[in-house]
C-alpha positions in Angstrom: 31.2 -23.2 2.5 29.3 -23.6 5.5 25.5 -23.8 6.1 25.1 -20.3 7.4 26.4 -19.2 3.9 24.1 -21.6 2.6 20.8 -20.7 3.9 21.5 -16.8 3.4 22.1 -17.9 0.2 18.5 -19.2 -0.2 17.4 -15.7 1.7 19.1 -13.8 -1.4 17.1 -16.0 -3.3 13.7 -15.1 -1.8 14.2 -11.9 -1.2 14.7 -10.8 -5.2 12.6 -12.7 -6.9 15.7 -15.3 -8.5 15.0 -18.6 -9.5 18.4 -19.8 -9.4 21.9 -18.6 -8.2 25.5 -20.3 -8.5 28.6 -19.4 -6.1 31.7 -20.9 -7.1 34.7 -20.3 -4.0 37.7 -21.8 -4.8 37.1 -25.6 -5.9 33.7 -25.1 -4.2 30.7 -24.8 -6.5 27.0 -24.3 -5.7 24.0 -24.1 -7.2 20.9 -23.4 -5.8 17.6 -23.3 -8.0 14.3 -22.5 -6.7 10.6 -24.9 -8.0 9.0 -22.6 -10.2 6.1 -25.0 -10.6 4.4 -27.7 -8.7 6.2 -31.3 -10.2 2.5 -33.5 -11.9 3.1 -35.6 -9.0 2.4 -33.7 -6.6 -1.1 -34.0 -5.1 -3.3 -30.6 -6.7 -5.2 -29.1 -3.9 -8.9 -29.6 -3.6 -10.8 -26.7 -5.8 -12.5 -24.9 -3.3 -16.3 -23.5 -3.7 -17.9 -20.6 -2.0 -21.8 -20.3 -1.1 -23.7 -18.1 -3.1 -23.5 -14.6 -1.2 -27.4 -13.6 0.6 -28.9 -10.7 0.1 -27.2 -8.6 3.1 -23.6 -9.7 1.9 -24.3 -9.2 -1.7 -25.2 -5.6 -0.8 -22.1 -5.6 1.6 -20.2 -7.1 -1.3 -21.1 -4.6 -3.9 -20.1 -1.7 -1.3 -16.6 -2.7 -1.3 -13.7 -0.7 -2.1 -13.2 -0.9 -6.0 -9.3 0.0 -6.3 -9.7 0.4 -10.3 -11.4 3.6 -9.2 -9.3 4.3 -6.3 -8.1 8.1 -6.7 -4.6 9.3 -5.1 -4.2 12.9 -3.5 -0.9 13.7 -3.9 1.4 16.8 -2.0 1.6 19.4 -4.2 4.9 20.6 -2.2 7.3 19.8 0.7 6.0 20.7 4.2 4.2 19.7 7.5 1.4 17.7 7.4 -1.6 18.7 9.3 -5.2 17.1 9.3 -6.8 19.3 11.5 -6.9 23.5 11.4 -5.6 23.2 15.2 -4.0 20.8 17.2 -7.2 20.1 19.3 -9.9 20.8 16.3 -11.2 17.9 15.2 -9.8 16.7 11.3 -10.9 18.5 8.3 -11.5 14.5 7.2 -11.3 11.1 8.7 -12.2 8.1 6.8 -15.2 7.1 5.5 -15.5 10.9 5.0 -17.8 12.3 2.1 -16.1 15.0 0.5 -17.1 17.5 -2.2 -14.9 19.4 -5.0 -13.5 21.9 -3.0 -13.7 21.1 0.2 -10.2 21.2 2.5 -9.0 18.0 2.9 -5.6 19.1 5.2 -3.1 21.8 5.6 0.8 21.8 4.9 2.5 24.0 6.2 5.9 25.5 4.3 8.0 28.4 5.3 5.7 29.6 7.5 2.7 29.7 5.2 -0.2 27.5 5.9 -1.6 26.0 2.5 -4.9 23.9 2.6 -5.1 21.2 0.3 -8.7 20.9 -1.2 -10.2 17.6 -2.8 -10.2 18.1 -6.7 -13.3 16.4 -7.5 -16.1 14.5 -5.1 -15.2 11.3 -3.3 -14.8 9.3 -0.2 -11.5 9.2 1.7 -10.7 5.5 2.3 -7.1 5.7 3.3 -5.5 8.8 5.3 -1.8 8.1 4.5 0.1 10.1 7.0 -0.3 11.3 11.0 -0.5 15.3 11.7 3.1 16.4 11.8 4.6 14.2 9.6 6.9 15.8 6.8 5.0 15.6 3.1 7.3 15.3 0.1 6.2 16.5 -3.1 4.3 13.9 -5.4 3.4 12.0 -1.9 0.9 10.5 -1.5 -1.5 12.1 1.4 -5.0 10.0 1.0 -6.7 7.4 -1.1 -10.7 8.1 -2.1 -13.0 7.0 -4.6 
């Protein structure tokens, strides 16, 4: 067993998640485990403290994007995406959009029929998930609001 097999062994490892993995090839046997935990003598970093926030970065703080509330739009069938009614109209919504039950968020288009996707309750649009023209699957995700 060489090196090469060796280190994409340890790839393997990384890549799912193991914490060990043994090869046997021929009269060759290997074993490779992975530190799970840092060994008590092993210097523990520092603990680090952070400044109480001011008033302007409280505020800025507390305006942050909560992702407990954080609301998915989903496609409620297969077809071209479209964020804006025409391809030089400006977007039905961009982000940082306010957006009220009701209002048209984007079109898909399927079989020739143009459906517009309307927010279901009121929100802002945080994330815009995919690029006018790209194909929406069912269940996909189109944009993130809260």
């Amino acid at each position: 067993m060489n090196i090469k097999n060796v280190k994409a062994l340890a790839e393997i490892i990384t890549a799912y998640g193991l914490t060990s993995l043994e090869i046997s090839e021929g009269e060759t046997k290997i074993r490779l485990e992975k530190q799970t935990s840092i060994p008590a003598d092993h210097p523990q970093p520092a603990a680090v403290t952070t400044p109480p926030l001011s008033a302007p970065d409280a505020a800025a703080h507390e305006q942050s994007v909560n992702f407990n509330r954080l609301i998915e739009v989903k496609s409620p069938l297969v077809g071209v995406f479209y964020s804006a009614p025409t391809p030089d109209s400006e977007p039905f919504v961009s982000i940082g959009s306010k957006v009220k039950k009701g209002d048209i968020l984007c079109v898909i288009e399927a079989m020739k029929l143009m459906n517009e996707i309307p927010a279901e309750q009121d929100g802002e649009i945080v994330d815009i998930c995919l690029k006018s023209g790209d194909i929406a699957e069912f269940g996909q995700i189109l944009f993130k609001m809260f």
